[in-house]
N, C-alpha and C positions, 0 to 999 in steps of 0.2 A: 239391541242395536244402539250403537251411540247416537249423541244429538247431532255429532258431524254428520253421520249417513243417514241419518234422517232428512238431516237439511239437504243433501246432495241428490236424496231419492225426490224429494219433491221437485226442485227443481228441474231435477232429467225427464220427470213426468211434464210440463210446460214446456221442456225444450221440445221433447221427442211429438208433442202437438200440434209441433210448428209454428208457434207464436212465440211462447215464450214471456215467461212474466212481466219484464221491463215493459213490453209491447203492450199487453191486454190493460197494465197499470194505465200509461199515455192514453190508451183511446176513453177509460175510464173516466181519466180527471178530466178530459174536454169534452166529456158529457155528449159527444154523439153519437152513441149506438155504433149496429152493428158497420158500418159504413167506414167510421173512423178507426174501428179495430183491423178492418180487411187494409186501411189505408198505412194503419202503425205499423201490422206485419209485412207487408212490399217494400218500404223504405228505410234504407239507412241512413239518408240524411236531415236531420231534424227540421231544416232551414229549408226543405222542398216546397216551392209555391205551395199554398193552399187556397182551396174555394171561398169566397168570401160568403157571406149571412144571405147579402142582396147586393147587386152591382153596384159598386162603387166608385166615386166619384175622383177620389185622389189614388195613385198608384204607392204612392211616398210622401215622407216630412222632411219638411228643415224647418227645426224649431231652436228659435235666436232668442235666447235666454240670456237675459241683461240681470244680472249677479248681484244684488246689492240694493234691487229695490229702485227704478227712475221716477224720478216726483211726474208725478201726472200733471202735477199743478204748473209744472213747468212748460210741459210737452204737449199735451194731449185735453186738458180738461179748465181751459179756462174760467174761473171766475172775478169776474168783474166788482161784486163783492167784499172781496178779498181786499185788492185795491180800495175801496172806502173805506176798510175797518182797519187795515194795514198800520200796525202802532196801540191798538184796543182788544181788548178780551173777549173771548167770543161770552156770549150769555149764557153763565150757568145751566140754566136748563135746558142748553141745547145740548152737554155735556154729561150729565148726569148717568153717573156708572161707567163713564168711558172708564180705561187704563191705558196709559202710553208706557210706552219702553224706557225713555229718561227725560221726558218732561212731563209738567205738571199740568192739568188741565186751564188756569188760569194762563197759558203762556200767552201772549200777544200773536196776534195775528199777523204772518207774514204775506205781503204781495206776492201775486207771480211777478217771476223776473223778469221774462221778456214779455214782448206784446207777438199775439195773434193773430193770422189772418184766413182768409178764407183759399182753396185752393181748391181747381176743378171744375167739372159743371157738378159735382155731388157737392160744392161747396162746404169740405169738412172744411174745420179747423184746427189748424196745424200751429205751433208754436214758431219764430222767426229762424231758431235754433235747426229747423228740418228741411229746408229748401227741396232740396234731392226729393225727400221723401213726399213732398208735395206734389211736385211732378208726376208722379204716378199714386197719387192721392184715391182715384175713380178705381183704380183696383184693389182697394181695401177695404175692408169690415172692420172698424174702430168699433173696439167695445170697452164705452166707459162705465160700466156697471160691474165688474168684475170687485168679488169679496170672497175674503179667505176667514178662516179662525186663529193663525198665528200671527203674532206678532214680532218672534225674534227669528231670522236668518236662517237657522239651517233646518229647523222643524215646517216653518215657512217653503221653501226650497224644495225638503223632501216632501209635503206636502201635494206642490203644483208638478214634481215630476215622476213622483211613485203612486199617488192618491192616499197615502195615510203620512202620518208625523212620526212615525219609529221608523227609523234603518231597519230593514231586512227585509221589506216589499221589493218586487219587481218593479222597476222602470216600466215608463209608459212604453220606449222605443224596446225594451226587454215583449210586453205585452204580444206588442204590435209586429213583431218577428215570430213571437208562439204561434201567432192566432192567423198570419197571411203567410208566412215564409218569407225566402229571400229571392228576388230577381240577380242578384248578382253570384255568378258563380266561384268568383276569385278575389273576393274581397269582401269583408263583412258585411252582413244585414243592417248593423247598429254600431257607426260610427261616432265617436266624441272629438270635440274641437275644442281646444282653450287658445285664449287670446293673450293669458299667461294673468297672473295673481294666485291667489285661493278662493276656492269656490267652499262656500263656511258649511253645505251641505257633502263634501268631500265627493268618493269613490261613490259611495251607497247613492249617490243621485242616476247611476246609468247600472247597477247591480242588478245583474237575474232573480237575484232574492232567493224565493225556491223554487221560482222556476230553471229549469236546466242549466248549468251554466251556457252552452251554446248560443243562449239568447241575451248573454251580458253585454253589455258596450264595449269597443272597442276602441281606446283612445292613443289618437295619434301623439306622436311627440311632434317639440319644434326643432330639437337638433339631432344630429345622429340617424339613425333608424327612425323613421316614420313609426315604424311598428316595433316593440320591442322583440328582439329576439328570429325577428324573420330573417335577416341576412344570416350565412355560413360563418363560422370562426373560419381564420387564416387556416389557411392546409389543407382545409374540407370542401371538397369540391360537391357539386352538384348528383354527381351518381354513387359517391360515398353516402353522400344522406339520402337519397329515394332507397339503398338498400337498407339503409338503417330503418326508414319510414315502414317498408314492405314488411322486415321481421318485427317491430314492436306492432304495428295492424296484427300479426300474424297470433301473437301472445293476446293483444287486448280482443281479438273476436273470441279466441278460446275461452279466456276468461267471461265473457260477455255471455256464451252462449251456456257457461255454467251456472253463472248468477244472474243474466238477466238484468242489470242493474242499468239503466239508462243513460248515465251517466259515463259509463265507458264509450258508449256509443259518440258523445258528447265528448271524447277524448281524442276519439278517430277522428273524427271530422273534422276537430281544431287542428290536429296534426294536419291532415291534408289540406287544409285550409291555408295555413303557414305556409305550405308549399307553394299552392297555387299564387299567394302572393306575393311572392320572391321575384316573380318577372310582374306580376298588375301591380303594383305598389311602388318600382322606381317610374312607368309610367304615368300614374296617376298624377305623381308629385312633382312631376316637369314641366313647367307651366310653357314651356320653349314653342309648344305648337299653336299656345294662344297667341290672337293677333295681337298687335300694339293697340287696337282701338276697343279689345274688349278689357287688356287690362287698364286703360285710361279708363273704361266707364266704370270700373270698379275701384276706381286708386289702387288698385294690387301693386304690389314689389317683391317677388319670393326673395329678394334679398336685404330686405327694408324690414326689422324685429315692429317698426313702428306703424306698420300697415298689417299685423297679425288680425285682426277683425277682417279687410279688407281682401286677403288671400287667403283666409276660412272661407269666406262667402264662395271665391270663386271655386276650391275646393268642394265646397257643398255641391256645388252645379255639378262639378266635374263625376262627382259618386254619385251625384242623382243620377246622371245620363247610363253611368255604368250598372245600375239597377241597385245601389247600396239602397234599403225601404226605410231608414229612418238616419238623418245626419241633425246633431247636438250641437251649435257653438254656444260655449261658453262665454259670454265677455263679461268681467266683474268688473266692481270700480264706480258705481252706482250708489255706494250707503252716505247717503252727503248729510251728515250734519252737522255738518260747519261748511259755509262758502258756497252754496249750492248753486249758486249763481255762477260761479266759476267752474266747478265741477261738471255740473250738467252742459256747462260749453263744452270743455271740454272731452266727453265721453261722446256727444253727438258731434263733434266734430270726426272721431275716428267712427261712429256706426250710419251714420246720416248717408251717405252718399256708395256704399258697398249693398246696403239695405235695399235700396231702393235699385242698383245694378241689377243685382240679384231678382228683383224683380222685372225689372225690364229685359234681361237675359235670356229668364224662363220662356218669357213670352215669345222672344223673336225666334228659340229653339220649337216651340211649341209645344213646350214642356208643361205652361202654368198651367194649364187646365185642370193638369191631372199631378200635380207638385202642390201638397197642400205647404205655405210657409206661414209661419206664428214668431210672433215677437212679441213679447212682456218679460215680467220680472215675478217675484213672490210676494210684492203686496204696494200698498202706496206711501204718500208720506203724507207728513197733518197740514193743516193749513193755518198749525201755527208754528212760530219760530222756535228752534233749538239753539238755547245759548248759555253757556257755564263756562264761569273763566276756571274753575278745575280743570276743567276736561281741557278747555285750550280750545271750543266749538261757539262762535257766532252764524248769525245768519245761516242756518241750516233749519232741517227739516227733519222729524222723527219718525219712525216707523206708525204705518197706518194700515190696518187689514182689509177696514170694511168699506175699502173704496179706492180701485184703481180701474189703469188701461191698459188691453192688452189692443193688437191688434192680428189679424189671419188677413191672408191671397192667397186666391187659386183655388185646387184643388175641389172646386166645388162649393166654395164661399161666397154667397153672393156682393159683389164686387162693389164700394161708394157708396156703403152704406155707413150709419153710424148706432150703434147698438143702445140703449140704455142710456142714464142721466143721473147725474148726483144734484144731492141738494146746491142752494146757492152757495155754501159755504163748502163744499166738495169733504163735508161728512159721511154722509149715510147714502147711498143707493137710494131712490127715489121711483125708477122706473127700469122694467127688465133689469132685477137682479141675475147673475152667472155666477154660479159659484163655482169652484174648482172643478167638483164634479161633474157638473154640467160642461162645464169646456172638455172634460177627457171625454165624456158618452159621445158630445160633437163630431171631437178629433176620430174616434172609432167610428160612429156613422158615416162620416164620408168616405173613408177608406172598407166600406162596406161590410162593417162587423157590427152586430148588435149590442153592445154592451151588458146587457143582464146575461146573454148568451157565454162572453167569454170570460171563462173560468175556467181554476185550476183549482185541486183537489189538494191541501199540504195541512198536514196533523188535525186530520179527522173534523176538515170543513170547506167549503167550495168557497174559493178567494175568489176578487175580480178587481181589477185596476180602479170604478168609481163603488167602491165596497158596498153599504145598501143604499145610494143614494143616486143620486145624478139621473138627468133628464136631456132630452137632446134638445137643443133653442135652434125650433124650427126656424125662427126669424134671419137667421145666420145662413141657412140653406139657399142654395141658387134654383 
């Protein structure tokens, strides 16, 4: 017998069983017995809710990812210190073994730029630069104890959004679609948003990795088609392509039910998927039904390129309501070293007041509870000056791993708090360190998944988004 009919005989054996390879593979790699195998063989769509671990707290994310690294030292983490040594080198032996990205550890110490104040009755404190964000101050979890291990950009990046430093992991918002499914039926699970630049972590920061492709991000455009490829070419009308839909379904099941491969399956559903968004995707993106008072509280302008952070935000709201479980924006523009004083105006000028919408929004839909939203970046800056007249860079700030701020609302984050503490010189963590992985095991706890639990099975070893590390910071919990 040939090797063709051999492979043909085996597989007709797993069809004719009524599961079927692709199937018994899936329940396999997510490690739940017999329960998830009866679950793999009934459905055909990958993205069908699923049960969570234990009841959870958030239903979905928006997670506002600031591209570039924002000086905490600016924003979120005052030290006073700074301001006295400001012009002086910090002490040798506070230094010792550090490595910066392009300065030298003797650099002179820079000030923060602006002054501080308190906002609240949690009385955080907030840079002058965040007004907006002050304002609803009492609904945030500031955590200035967050530390990474990279130091440059896009290892950094893929780090905070996949859990390891090599391209070809799954995304968190990739994970967090395997492992709950999708509440939305006609528009993606895992949404991407850019505010427009480069993101130095590229594509592979929202990639299914080896997970399925169905669980990849979906990124929108800002001109033309929202979505690439969903509207008809000229000619083609709408019941030309549901016939064309119907006969290539018709080829890919066959094919599916000979090999099994899961990934066809993963073919079907984007096709029908596409479809479905042909009518949900010109209304999503029609801001026309929003009132005047909620695009004022956002700054939005869907026809203003320069309010792109500000009409992501409210896009975010608009896919959270429609059950889309994970929305990404992007905003880069954050790597300041040179001018950082002018830069960081300017970048919380455009995210300061959509951020803090976005939060007030939730609440008044009654959405936050269960909307968990996270803002940070992939790491901090030093708190000493970057200045090379080569480069063409004063008065800036160099990449810093082992000390920034991120901050989370909602979703089950207990609200006005303030997390962790850096030294006086806003070096080293000090108190409640968070490491990367600990914030993704967080992110998965409140959306009621176990993290040691979810895993996937890919060249003969069980993956998981906080790989063998991460612990959940009960302190962070409501």
């Amino acid at each position: 017998m040939s090797q063709h009919l051999k492979f043909q005989t085996r597989r007709h054996f797993f069809q004719d069983c009524g599961i079927g390879l692709g199937k018994i593979g899936l329940a396999a790699t997510m490690a739940g017995g017999f329960d998830q195998l009866l679950h793999a063989a009934s459905t055909t769509n990958p993205l069908s809710p699923e049960k969570t671990h234990f009841p959870a707290k958030a239903k979905r994310v928006i997670y506002l990812f600031m591209a570039g690294a924002p000086s905490q030292l600016e924003l979120f983490d005052d030290k006073p210190k700074l301001r006295e040594l400001s012009g002086k080198s910090i002490p040798p032996s506070a230094l010792e073994g550090e490595r910066f990205a392009f300065i030298q550890p003797d650099a002179a110490v820079l000030a923060p730029q602006f002054p501080f104040r308190k906002f609240g009755q949690s009385g955080a404190k907030l840079s002058d630069r965040l007004p907006f964000l002050g304002r609803v101050a009492d609904e945030l979890a500031i955590i200035k104890s967050m530390h990474t291990d990279s130091f440059n950009h896009s290892p950094a990046q893929l780090f905070q959004n996949t859990g390891s430093r090599i391209p070809g992991r799954p995304a968190m918002g990739s994970w967090i679609s395997y492992g709950i499914g999708s509440e939305a039926d006609d528009l993606p699970s895992f949404v991407v948003l850019k505010s427009g630049g480069n993101i130095s972590g590229g594509a592979a920061l929202w990639s299914s990795g080896f997970l399925p492709g169905s669980y990849s991000g979906v990124p929108f455009r800002k001109s033309g088609d929202a979505i690439l490829h969903v509207s008809n070419p000229k000619g083609y009308d709408n019941q030309a392509q549901r016939d064309s839909l119907d006969l290539i379904r018709k080829f890919n099941e066959r094919e599916f039910k000979m090999v099994g491969d899961p990934e066809i399956q993963t073919r079907i559903e984007a096709y029908e998927l596409a479809w479905r968004m042909q009518s949900a995707a010109p209304e999503l993106l029609d801001f026309s039904s929003e009132s005047k008072s909620t695009l004022d509280l956002y700054g939005a302008s869907p026809t203003d390129p320069k309010k792109a952070f500000a009409n992501n935000c409210l896009l975010a709201r608009r896919l959270a309501e429609r059950g889309t479980r994970f929305v990404q924006i992007y905003h880069p523009g954050w790597d300041h070293h040179s001018q950082i004083k002018k830069g960081v105006t300017a970048r919380s000028l455009e995210i300061d007041q959509p951020c803090a919408a976005l939060i007030q929004d939730l609440k008044m839909r009654g959405m936050l509870d269960d909307t968990l939203v996270i803002w940070g970046g992939e790491f901090g800056r030093t708190p000493m000056v970057e200045a090379s007249a080569a480069l063409g860079r004063s008065l800036g700030r160099d990449h810093h791993p082992k000390a920034f701020t991120m901050w989370m609302a909602g979703g089950g984050v207990k609200p006005g708090i303030t997390l962790g503490a850096t030294d006086e010189l806003g070096l080293n963590v000090v108190e409640d360190p968070v490491d990367v992985h600990d914030l993704h095991a967080t992110i998965l706890h409140l959306l009621g998944l176990n993290h040691l639990r979810l895993t996937y099975r890919s060249q003969g070893r069980d993956y998981r988004l906080t790989d063998v590390f991460g612990k959940v910071v009960k302190k962070l919990l409501a």
